[in-house]
C-alpha positions in Angstrom: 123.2 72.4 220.0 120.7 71.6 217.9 121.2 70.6 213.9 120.1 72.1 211.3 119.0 70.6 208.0 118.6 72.0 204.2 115.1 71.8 202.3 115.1 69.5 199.0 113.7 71.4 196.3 112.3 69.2 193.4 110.6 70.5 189.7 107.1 69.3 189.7 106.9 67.1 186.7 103.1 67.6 186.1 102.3 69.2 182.5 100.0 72.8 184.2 96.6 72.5 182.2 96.9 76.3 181.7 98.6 76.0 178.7 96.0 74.4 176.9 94.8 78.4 176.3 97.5 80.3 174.6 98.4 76.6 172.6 94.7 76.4 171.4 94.7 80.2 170.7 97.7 79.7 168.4 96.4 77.3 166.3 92.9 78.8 165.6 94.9 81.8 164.6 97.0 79.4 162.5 94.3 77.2 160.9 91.8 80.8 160.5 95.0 82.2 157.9 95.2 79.2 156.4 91.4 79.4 155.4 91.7 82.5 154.5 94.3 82.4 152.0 92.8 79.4 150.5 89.6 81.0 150.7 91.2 84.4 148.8 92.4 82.6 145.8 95.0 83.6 143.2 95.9 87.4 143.1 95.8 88.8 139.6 97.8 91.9 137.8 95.5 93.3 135.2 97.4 96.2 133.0 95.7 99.0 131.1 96.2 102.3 130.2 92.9 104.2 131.5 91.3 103.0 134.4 88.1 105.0 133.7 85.2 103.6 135.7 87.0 101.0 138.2 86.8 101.4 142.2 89.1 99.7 144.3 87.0 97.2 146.2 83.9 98.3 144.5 84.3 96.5 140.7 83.4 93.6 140.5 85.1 90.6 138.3 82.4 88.4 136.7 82.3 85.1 133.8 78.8 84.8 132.5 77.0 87.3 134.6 78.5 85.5 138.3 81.3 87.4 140.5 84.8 85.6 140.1 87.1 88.3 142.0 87.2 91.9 142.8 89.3 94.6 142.3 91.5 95.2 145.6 93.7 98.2 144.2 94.3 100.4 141.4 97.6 102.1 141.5 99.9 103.4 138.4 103.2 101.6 137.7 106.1 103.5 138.2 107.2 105.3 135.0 103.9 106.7 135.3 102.6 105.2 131.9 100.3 102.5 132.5 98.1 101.6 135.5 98.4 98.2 137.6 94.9 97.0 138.6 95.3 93.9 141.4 92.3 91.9 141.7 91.7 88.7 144.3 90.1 85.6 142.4 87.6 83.1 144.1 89.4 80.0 144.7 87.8 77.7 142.1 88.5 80.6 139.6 92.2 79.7 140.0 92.3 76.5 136.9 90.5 78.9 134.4 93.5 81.5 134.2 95.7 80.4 131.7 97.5 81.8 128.8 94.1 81.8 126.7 91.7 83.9 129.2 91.2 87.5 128.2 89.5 90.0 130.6 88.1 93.4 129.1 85.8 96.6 130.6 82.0 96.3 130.0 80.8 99.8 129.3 78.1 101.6 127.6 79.3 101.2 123.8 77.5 102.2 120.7 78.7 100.9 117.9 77.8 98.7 114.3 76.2 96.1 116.6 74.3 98.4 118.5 74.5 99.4 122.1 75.8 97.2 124.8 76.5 97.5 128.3 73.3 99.6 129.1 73.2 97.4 132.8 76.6 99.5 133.8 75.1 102.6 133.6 73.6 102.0 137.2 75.8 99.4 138.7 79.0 100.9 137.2 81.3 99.2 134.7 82.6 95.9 135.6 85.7 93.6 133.8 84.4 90.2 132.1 86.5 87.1 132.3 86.5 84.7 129.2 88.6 81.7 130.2 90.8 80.1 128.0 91.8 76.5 128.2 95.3 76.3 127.6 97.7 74.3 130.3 99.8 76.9 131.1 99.1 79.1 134.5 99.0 82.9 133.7 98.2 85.4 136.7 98.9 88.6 134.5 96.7 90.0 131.6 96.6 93.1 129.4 92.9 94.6 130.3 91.2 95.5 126.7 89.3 98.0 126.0 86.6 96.5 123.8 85.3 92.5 123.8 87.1 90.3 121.7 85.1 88.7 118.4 86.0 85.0 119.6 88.1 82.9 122.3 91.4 82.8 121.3 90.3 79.0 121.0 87.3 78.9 119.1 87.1 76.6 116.4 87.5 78.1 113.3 90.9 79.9 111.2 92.1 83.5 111.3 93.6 84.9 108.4 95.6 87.9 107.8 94.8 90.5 104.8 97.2 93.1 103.7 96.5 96.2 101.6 97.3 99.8 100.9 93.5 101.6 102.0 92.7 101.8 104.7 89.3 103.0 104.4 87.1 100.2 104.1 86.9 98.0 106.7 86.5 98.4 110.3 86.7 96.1 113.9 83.4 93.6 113.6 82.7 94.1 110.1 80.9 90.8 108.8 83.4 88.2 106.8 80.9 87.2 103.7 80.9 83.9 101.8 78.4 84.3 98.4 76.5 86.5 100.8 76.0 84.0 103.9 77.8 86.1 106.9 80.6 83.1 108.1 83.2 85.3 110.0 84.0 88.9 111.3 86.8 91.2 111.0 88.6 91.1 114.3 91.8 93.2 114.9 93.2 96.3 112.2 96.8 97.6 112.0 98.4 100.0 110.0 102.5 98.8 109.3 104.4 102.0 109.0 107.4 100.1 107.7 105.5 98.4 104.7 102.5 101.4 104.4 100.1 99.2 104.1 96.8 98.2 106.5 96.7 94.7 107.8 93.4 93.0 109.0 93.2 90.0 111.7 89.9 88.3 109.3 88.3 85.4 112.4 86.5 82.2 110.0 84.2 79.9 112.2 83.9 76.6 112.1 82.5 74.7 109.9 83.0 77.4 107.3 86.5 77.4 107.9 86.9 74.4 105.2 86.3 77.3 102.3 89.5 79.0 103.0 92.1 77.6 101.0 94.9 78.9 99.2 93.4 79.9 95.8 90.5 82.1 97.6 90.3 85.6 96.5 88.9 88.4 99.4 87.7 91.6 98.4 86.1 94.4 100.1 82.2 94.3 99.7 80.5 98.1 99.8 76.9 96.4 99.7 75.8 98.8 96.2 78.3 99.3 93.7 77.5 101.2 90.0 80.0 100.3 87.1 79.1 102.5 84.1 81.7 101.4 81.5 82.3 100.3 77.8 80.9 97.1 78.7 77.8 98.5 79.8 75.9 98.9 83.8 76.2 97.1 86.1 74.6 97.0 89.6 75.9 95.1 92.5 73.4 95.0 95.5 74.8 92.9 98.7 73.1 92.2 102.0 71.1 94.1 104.1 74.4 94.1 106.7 76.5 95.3 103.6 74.3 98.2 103.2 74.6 99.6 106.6 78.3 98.7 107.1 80.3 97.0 104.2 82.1 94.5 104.8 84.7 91.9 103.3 83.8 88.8 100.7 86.1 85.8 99.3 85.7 83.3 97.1 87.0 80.9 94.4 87.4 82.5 90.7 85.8 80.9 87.6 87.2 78.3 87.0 90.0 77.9 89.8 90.9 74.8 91.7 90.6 74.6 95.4 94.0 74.3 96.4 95.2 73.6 100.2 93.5 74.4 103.2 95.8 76.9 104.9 96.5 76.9 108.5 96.2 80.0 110.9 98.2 83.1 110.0 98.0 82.7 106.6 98.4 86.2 104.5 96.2 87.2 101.5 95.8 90.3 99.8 92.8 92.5 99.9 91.3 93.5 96.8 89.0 96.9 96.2 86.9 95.1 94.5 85.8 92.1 92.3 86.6 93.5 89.1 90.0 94.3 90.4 90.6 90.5 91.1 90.1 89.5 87.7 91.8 92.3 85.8 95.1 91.0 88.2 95.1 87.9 87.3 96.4 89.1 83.8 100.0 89.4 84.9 101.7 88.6 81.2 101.3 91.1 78.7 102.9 92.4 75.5 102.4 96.5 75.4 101.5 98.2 72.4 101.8 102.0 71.2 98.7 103.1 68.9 98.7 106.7 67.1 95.4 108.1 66.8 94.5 110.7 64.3 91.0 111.7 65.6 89.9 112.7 68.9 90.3 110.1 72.0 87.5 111.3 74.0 85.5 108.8 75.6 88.9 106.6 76.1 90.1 105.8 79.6 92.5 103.4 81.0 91.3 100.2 81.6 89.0 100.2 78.5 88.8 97.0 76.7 90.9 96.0 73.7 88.6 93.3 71.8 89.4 91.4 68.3 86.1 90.9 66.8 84.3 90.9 69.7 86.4 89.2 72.0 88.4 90.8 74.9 92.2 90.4 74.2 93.7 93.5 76.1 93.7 96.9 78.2 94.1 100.4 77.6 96.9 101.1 79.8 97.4 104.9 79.7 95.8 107.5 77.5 97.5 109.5 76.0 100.5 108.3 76.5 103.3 110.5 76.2 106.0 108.8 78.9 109.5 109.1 77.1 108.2 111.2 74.3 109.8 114.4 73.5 108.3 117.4 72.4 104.3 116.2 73.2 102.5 118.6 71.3 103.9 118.4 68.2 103.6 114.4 68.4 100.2 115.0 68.9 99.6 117.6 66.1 101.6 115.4 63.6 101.5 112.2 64.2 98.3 111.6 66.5 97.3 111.2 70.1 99.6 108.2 71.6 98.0 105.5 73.2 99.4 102.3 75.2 97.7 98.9 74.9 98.2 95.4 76.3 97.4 92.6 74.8 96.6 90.2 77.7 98.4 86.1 77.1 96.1 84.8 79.7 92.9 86.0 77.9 93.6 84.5 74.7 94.4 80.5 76.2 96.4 78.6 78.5 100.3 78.1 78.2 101.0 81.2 75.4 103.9 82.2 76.5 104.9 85.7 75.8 107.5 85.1 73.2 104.3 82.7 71.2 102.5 85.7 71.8 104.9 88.1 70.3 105.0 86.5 67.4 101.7 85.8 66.8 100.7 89.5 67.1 103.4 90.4 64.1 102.1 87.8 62.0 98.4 89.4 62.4 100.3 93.3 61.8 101.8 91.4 58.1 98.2 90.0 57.4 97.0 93.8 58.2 95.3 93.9 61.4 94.7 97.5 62.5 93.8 99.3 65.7 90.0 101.2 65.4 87.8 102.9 68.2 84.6 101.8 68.2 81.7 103.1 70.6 80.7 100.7 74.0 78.3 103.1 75.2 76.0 105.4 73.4 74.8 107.2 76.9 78.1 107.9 78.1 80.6 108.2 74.9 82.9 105.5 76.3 85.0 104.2 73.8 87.4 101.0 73.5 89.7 99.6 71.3 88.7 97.1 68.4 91.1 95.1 66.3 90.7 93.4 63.0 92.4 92.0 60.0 91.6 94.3 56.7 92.3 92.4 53.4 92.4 95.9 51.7 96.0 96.9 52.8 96.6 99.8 50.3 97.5 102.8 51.8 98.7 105.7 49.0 101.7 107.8 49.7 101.3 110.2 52.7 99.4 106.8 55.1 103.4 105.3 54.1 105.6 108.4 55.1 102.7 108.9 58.8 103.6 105.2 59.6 106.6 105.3 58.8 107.1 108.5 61.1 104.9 106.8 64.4 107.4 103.4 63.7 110.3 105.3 64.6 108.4 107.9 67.4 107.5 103.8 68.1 110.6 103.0 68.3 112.7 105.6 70.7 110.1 104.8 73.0 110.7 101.4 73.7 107.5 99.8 72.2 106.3 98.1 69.2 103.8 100.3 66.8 100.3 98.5 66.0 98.8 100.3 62.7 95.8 102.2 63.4 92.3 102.8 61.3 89.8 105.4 61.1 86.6 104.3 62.9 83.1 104.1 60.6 81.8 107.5 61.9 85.3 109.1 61.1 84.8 107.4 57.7 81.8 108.9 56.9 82.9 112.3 58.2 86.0 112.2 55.8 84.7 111.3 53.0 81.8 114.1 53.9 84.2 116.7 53.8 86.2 115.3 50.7 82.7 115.5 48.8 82.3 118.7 50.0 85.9 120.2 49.0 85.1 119.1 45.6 81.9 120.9 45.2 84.0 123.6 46.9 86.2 123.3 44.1 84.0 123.4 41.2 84.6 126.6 38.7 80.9 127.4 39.6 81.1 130.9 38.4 82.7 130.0 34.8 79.9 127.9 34.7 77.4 130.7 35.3 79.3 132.9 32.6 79.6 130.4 30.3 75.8 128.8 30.6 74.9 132.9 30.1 76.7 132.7 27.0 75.2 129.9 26.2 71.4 131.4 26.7 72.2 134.3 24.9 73.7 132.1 21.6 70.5 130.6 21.8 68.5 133.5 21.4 70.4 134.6 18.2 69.9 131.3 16.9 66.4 131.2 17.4 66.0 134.8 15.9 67.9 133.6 12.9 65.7 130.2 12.5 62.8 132.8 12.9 64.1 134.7 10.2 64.4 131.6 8.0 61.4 130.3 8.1 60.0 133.8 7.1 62.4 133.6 4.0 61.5 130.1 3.0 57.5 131.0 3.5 58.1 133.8 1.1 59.8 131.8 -1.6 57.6 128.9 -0.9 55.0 131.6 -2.1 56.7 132.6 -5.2 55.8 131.4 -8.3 59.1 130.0 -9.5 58.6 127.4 -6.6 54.7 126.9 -7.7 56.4 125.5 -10.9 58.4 122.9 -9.4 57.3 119.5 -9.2 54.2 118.2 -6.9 57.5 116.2 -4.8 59.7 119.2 -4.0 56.6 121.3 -3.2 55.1 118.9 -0.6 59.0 118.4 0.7 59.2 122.4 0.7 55.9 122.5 2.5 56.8 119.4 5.0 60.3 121.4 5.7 58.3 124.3 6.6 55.7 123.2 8.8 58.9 121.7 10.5 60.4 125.0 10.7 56.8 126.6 11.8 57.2 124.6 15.0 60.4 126.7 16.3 58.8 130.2 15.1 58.0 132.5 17.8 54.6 131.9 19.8 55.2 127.6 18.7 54.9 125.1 22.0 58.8 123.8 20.9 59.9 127.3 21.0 58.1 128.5 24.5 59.2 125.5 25.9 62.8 125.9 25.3 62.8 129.3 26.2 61.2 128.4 29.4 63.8 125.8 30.2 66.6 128.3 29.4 65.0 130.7 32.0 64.8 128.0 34.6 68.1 127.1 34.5 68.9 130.4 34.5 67.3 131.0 38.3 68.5 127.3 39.1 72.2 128.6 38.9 71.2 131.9 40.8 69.5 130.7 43.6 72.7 128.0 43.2 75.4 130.6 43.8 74.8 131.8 47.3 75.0 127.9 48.5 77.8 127.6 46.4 79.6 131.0 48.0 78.3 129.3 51.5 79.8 126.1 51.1 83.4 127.9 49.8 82.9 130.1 53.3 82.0 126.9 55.1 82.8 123.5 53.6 80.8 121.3 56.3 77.8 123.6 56.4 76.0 120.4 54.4 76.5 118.5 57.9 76.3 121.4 60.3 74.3 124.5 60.4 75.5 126.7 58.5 76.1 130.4 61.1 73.5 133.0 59.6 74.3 136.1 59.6 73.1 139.3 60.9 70.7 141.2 58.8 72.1 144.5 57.7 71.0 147.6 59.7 70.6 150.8 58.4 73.0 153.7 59.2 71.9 157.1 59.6 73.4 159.9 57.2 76.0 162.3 58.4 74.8 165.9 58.9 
């Protein structure tokens, strides 16, 4: 029988070359991802609320004109109110985004700098990348709309301004030092909680050492016209203030530097320069005036000057806050007026209670309140005081102050005492002259000088008569007896007498006089009759009136 053996199986050992394929494969598919992510760079989110103009693998993110990424999708978020741009970055792009890069759509824009973004209009818009060199990695942005004025690290200090218009300054308005352009208005705001406009102001470097805390901005309109009191005055800025305003600071007159502030720091906006100054005036004793002659001409924010030197402000005019019954103030007592007197334009450290007192120690010595004229081509007035050494006033001057102290009084001010103005002076005493003329008994005059004329006749008839008698007994012979002496005294007496007779030069000459006073007071009475019609008609025309027209006669 023959055996039968089992066959020995046994693994080959031998590593089968044929592997080498699929193992190589793997790893060039392995080391090709690799590359390619580290070829991709970072991914970026970009978030805006209009995508207008950007193409999903079409725009294009550039720095300085050269391609850093690309927008790979553009999609809206899901409450529907923004949309979520994701863009791939070249690899060495990946350092420069950082919490002070900023990315914004280049467009076609026209605006105070002129027009930008014209290369868009055939390559379509594109977003610009401005790095930022903070440490901190940052791979999501908000996508503005418009450029920013400067790196969020630019040398310089940005300042906030605060005020309640809004009107005058816009987004890359220029930021003016003594007319040298140094900085531009970057970002605007309006607070609805405070009502008030708030402007992000961007300083450069060097010029950012001019900023302290004692500066003073104010908006700059390039031509400005102030027709006042005080006289014009023109203000002409810049070219660039011309076309688009801008905003100004600077030191005041006489100001010390202060501190350099650091960024963030808050000043207010001012409308203008004048505004600045007339603000710094924050201590003032208020006044009420009583005017008895018209106001015209006066505005708030006239000056009050002593002797030529500015010491206050109109504050309203008229002023009738807290006063009853208006009208009749007005009527009675005269147009009320409120003044200031200003402690910081007089000097340094008055305090108001110094000033107070010094004020009713000029009212005791008589100071007075008077308008006086500041411009002769527009009627302004303002408000002059002085110290009169003449402080009599008769009886009804006593009981009109003493009225205005108490109106005064119940409305919670002290009373200055006021004067009549030179003009006013002149026109009063005008129109006193004039009532007394107007008073004059000029018609018992004219009876009485025609009583006169006519008593003078008789006289002159009876002197006539005399001499007639006295030549007739001159001629007598009784008198022809008397001595030599009482005939040449006789004779003397009537050549005397001759020289009143009828036809004499003496007695024409009277006569004549008599008859020209006579017309005088004639042609006298209708001025007379005008004036009692019309008591300034010496001043002002006097109205003529119509000549008389002839009626026709009833049939």
């Amino acid at each position: 029988m023959t055996q039968q053996h089992s066959a020995q199986v046994s693994r080959i050992k031998q590593w089968s070359p044929i592997w080498v394929v699929p193992i190589a494969a793997v790893l060039i598919g392995i080391w090709m991802l690799y590359n390619h992510y580290q070829q991709q760079g970072a991914l970026l989110t970009l978030l805006t609320a209009d995508a207008g103009g950007i193409v999903a693998g079409k725009t294009q993110i550039k720095s300085r004109s050269v391609d850093v990424g690309q927008v790979v999708s553009v999609e809206l978020s899901d409450d529907l109110k923004q949309v979520i741009i994701k863009a791939r970055m070249k690899p060495n792009i990946t350092p420069l985004l950082n919490t002070g890069s900023q990315f914004w759509v280049v467009k076609p824009q026209v605006g105070r700098g002129g027009i930008t973004g014209l290369n868009t209009l055939l390559s379509g818009v594109y977003i610009e990348l401005q790095p930022g060199d903070a440490e901190k990695q940052q791979l999501e942005y908000p996508l503005l709309d418009a450029p920013p004025i400067a790196p969020a690290d630019a040398p310089g200090v940005r300042v906030l301004l605060s005020t309640a218009d809004s009107g005058g300054l816009a987004v890359g308005d220029p930021v003016l030092y003594r007319g040298y352009e140094v900085g531009t208005v970057e970002h605007s705001e309006f607070d609805l909680t405070l009502r008030r406009t708030q402007y992000q102001l961007y300083i450069r470097a060097p010029f950012d050492v001019l900023v302290s805390e004692n500066v003073r901005f104010w908006l700059s309109s390039g031509f400005s016209v102030d027709l006042s009191a005080e006289g014009l005055q023109v203000d002409v800025g810049s070219a660039t203030t011309l076309l688009s305003g801008g905003v100004s600071f600077d030191l005041m007159q006489g100001w010390p530097a202060g501190e350099a502030v650091n960024n963030g720091a808050e000043f207010q906006l001012f409308p203008n320069k004048q505004s600045i100054q007339d603000g710094l005036y924050s201590e003032f004793v208020e006044y009420l005036l009583f005017f008895d002659e018209s106001v015209r001409g006066l505005k708030a924010g006239a000056p009050v000057e002593y002797r030529g030197v500015r010491v206050g402000t109109v504050t309203s005019v008229p002023f009738f806050f807290s006063i009853d019954k208006p009208f009749e103030v007005s009527l009675q007592q005269g147009i009320p007026v409120l003044i200031r007197i200003e402690a910081g334009r007089l000097y340094e450290n008055l305090s108001l209670a110094q000033l107070r007192q010094e004020l009713e120690r000029a009212a005791q010595l008589g100071m007075h309140a008077a308008l006086k004229t500041g411009n002769l081509l527009t009627g302004a007035l303002y408000i002059d005081l002085d110290i009169s050494q003449d402080t009599t006033i008769d009886v009804e001057q006593q009981a009109m102050q003493a009225q205005q102290l108490a109106l005064s009084q119940s409305a919670g001010y002290p009373m200055l005492p006021t004067a009549r103005s030179g003009l006013s002076n002149i026109e009063q005493k005008v129109l006193m002259a004039l009532d007394k003329i107007n008073n004059l008994p000029v018609e018992q005059l004219l009876v009485q000088s025609e009583q006169t004329m006519q008593s003078t006749e008789v006289l002159l008839q009876n002197a006539s008569k005399m001499v007639t008698q006295l030549d007739a007994l001159v001629s007598s012979p009784q008198v022809q007896q008397l001595p030599a002496q009482l005939q040449q005294s006789l004779q003397d007496l009537q050549q005397m007498l001759a020289g009143l007779s009828p036809g004499s030069v003496a007695y024409d000459r009277l006569n004549g006089n008599l008859q020209t006073l006579d017309q005088v007071l004639r042609e006298l009475q209708p001025v007379l009759h005008t004036l009692n019609q019309q008591s300034n008609a010496l001043v002002f025309e006097a109205d003529i009136p119509n000549d008389p027209e002839p009626k026709r006669a009833k049939q």
